[in-house]
C-alpha positions in Angstrom: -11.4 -6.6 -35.5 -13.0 -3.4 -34.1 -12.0 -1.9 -31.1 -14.7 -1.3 -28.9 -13.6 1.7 -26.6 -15.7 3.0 -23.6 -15.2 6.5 -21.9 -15.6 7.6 -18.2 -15.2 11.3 -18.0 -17.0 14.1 -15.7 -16.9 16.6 -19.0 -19.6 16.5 -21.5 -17.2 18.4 -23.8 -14.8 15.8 -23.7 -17.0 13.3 -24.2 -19.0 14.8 -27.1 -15.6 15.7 -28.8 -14.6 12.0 -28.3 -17.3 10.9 -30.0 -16.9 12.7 -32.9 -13.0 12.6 -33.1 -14.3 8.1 -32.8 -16.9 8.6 -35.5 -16.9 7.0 -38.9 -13.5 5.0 -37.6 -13.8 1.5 -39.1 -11.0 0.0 -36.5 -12.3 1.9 -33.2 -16.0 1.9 -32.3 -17.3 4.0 -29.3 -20.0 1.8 -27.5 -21.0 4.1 -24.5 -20.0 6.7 -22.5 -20.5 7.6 -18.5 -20.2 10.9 -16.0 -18.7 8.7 -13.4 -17.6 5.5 -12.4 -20.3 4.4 -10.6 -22.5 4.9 -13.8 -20.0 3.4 -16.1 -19.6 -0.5 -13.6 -23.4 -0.9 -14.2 -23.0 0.2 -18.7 -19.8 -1.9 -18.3 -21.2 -5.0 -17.4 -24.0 -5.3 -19.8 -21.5 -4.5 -22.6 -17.9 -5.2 -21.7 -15.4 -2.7 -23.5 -11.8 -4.1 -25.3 -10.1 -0.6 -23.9 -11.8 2.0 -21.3 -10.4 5.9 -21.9 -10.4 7.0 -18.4 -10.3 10.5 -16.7 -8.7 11.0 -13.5 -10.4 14.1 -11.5 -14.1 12.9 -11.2 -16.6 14.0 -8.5 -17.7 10.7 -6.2 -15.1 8.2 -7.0 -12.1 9.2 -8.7 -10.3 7.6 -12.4 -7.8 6.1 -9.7 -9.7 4.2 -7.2 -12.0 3.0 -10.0 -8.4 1.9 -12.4 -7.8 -0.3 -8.9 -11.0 -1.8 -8.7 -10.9 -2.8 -12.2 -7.1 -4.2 -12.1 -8.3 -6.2 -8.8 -11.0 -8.1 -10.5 -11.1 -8.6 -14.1 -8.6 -6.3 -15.6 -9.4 -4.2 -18.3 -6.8 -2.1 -20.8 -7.2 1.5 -19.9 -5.3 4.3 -21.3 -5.8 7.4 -18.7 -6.6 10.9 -20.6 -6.3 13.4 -18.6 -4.6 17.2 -18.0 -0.9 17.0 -17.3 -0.6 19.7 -14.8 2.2 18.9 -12.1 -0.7 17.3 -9.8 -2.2 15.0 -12.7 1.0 14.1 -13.8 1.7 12.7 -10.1 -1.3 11.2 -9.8 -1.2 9.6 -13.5 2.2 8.0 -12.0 0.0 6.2 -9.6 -2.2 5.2 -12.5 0.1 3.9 -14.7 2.1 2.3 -11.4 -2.1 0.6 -11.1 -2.1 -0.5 -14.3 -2.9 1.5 -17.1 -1.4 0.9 -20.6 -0.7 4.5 -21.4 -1.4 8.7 -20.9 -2.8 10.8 -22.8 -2.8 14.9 -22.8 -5.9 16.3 -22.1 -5.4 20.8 -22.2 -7.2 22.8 -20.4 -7.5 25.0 -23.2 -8.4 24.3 -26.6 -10.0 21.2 -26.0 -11.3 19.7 -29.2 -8.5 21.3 -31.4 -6.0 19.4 -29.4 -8.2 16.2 -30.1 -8.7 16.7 -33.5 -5.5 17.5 -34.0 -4.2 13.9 -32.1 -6.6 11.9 -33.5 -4.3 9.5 -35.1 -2.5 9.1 -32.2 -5.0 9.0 -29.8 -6.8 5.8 -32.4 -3.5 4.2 -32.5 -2.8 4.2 -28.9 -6.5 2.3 -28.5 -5.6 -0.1 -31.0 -2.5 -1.1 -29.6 -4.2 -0.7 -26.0 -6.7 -3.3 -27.2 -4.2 -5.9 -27.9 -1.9 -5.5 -24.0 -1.8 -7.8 -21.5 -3.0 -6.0 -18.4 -1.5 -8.0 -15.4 -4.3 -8.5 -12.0 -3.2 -6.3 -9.6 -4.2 -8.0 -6.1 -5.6 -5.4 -3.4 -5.9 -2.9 -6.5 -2.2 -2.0 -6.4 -1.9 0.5 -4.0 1.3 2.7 -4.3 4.0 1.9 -2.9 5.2 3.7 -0.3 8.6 5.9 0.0 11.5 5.4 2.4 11.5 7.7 4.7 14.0 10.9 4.5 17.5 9.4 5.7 16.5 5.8 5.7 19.0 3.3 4.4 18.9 1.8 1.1 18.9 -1.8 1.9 20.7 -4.0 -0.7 18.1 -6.4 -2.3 19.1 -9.4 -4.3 22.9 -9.6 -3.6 25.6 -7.1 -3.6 28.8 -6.8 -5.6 31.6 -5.2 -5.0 31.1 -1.7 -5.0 34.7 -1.0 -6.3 34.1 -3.4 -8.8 34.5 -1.5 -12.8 31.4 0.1 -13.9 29.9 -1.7 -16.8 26.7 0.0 -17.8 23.2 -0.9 -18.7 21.0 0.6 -20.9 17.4 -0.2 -20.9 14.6 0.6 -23.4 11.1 0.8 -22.7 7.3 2.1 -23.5 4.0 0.7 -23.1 3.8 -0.7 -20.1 7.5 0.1 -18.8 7.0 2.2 -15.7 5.3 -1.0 -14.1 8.2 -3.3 -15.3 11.2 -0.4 -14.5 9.7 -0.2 -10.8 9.7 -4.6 -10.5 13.8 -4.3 -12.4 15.3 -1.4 -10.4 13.4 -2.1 -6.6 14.5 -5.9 -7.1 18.6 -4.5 -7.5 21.4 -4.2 -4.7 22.5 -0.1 -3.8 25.8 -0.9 -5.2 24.8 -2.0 -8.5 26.1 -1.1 -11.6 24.5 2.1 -13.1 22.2 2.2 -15.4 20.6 4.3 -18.3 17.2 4.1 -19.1 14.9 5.5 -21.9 11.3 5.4 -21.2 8.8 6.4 -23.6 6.9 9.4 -21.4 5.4 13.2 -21.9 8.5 15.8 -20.4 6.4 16.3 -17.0 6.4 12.7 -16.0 9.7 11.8 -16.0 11.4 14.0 -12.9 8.3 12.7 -10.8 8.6 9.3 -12.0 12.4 9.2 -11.2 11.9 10.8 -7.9 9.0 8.2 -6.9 11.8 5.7 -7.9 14.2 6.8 -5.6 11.9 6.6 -3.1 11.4 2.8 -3.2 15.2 1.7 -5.0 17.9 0.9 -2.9 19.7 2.7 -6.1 20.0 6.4 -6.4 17.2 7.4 -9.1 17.3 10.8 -11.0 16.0 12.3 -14.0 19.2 12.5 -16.2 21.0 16.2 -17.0 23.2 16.7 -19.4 26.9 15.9 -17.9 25.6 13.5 -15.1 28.2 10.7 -14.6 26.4 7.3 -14.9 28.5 5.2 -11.8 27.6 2.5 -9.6 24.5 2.7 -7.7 23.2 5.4 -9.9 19.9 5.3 -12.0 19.5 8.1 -14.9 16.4 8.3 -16.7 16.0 10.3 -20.0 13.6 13.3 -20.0 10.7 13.4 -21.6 11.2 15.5 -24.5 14.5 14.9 -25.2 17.5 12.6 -26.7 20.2 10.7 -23.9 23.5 9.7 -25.2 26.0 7.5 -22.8 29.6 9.0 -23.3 33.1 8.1 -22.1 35.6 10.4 -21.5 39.1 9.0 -19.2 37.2 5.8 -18.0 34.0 7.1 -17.1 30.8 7.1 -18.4 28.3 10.4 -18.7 25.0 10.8 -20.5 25.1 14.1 -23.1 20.9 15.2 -22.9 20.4 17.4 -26.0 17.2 18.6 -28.5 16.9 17.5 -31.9 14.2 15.8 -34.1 12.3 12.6 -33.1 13.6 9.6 -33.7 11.0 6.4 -34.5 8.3 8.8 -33.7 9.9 9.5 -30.2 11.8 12.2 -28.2 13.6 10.3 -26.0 14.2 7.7 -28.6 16.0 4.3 -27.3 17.4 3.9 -30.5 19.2 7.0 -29.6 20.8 5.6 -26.6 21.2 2.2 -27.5 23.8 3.3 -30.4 25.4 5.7 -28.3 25.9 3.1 -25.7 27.7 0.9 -28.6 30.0 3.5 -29.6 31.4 4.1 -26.4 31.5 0.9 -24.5 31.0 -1.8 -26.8 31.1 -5.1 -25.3 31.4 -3.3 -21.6 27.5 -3.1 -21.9 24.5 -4.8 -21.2 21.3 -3.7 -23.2 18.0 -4.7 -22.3 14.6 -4.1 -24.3 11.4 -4.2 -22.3 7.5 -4.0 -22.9 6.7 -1.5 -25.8 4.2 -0.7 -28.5 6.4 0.2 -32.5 9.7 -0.9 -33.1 11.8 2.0 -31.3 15.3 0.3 -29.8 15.4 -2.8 -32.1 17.6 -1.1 -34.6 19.7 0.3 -31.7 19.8 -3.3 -30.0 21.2 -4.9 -33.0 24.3 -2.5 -33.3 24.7 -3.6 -29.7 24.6 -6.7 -30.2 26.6 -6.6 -33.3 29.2 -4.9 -31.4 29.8 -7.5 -28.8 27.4 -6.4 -26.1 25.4 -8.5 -23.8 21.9 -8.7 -24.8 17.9 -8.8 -23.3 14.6 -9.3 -24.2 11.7 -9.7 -22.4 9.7 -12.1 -22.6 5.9 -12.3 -24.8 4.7 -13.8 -21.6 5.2 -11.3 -19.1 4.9 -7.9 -21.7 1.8 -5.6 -21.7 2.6 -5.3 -25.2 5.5 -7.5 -26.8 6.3 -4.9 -29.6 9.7 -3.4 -29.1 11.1 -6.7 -28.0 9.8 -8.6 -30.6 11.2 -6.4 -33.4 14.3 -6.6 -31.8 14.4 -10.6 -32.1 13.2 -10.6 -35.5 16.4 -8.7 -35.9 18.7 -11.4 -34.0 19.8 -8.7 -31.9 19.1 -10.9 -28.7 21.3 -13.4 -26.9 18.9 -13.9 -24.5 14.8 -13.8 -24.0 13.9 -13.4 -20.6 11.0 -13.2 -17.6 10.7 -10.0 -16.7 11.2 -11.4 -13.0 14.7 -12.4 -14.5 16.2 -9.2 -15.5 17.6 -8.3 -12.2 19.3 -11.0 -11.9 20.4 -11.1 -15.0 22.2 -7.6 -14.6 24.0 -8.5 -11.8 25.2 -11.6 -13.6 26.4 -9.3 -16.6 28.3 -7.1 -14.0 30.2 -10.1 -12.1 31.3 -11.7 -15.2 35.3 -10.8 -15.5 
């Protein structure tokens, strides 16, 4: 099957250098391109798309408010590719938060180099884009907004004791994750039990995404650093750019953050944490696999599993793309296959087991 790909982007560079990174491709075939939104709903409908490449700064209406329209009505996989300043990386938060499947980096300098040079990436994240499950996204998905400074954190589902022992959870995720993290972590108690998380997500994303987290969570979100102990009520989230181990040292856990080569093709890799997370608390831990494109975490899940440790999959039905937790039950490293809407309870089942 071809993938027939559709650009919106203000930048005639970008889109001639699309074109021509796109040409001769026999999976991906570009079938139009548009200055604006408002251009592109008119081209759309006459020829529907399998994936839209989407910028986000665009004079009239912006890559954001026309993601939301499009997620509202008859979704359509979009991957976002745009410039990951500090103020796109926010405001590709939101998009990815709307719906889209995935980011790309767009410089500011050096344009079509930088496209050349990620051609292969940028084709396989179309392909894989082409084959997700975008979910409708009633009212467009607006944001959700923060607590206030000094507001409570309101226990959600149930709580549990808070001096209860710490059994931690690690959590894998890509495509598709940040929307399936933020329906896990907002649906959890303050006082429950931490958690580790490796998403799949470029190095500037991560400190906003943990910090819009906190915002909404009853549970205390961060972006991890090296030495943080991982204790109740307490989310850590792996950079971007780099590995996350979950330690022990006297009874408690810590995550070690450190450099080194990709693993699976990725930097944080979950495979990285997931193993960690069996050496050091074996059948204390809960691991859960969510919505991902590759195989990154199934190995990892299996030495879990094989260990003694309490493990998740989510479900084909309710992944944007079912690949990481398929490979992992191919692998029998699963005890159980779950609704994403299922997780959170799940976790605080795990933790009140004796």
């Amino acid at each position: 099957m071809v993938v027939k790909v559709f650009v919106v982007d203000d930048s005639a560079v970008v889109r001639q250098a699309l074109a021509h990174m796109l040409a001769g491709n026999a999976e991906v075939e570009l079938i139009g391109s548009a200055p604006n939104p408002l251009l592109a709903m008119d081209m759309m409908r006459k020829n529907p798309p399998d994936v839209l490449l989407l910028d986000i700064e665009m004079p009239g209406m912006d890559g954001l408010t026309f993601l939301r329209q499009i997620m509202s009505g008859t979704p359509i996989p979009t991957v976002i590719c745009s410039t990951l300043s500090t103020e796109g990386s926010k405001v590709a938060l939101e998009a990815l938060s709307a719906g889209a499947v995935a980011v790309l980096a767009k410089p500011k300098l050096g344009l079509r180099q930088h496209l050349e040079d990620s051609r292969r990436e940028m084709i396989q994240t179309l392909k894989t884009a082409a084959k997700s499950k975008p979910r409708l996204r009633a009212g467009g998905a607006e944001p959700v907004a923060a607590r206030p400074a000094g507001a409570p954190r309101a226990p959600v589902l149930g709580s549990v004791h808070a001096f209860a022992m710490n059994k931690p959870v690690v959590i894998g995720s890509s495509t598709g994750g940040t929307q399936a993290l933020e329906l896990v972590l907002t649906s959890l108690p303050a006082d429950a039990p931490g958690i580790a998380i490796t998403q799949h997500m470029p190095e500037k994303f991560t400190a906003m995404y943990a910090k819009r987290l906190d915002g909404i969570c009853a549970m205390n979100v961060r972006e991890a650093k090296d030495g943080d102990r991982l204790e109740r009520g307490v989310v850590l989230i792996a950079p971007g750019g780099l590995h996350m181990q979950l330690r022990k040292n006297a009874g408690q856990y810590y995550v070690h953050v450190v450099d080194g080569p990709p693993v699976n093709r990725h930097k944080p890799s979950v495979d990285v944490l997931f193993r960690s997370a069996s050496e050091c608390g074996g059948r204390d831990v809960l691991g859960i696999i969510l919505t991902g494109m590759g195989d990154d975490g199934a190995r990892g899940m299996k030495v879990l599993h094989d260990g003694g440790a309490r493990t998740i999959a989510q479900n084909e039905e309710t992944c944007v793309v079912f690949g990481m937790p398929k490979e992992a039950i191919k692998l029998q490293a699963v005890d159980d296959i779950l609704p994403l809407e299922q997780v959170a309870r799940a976790i605080l089942q795990f933790d009140s087991r004796a």
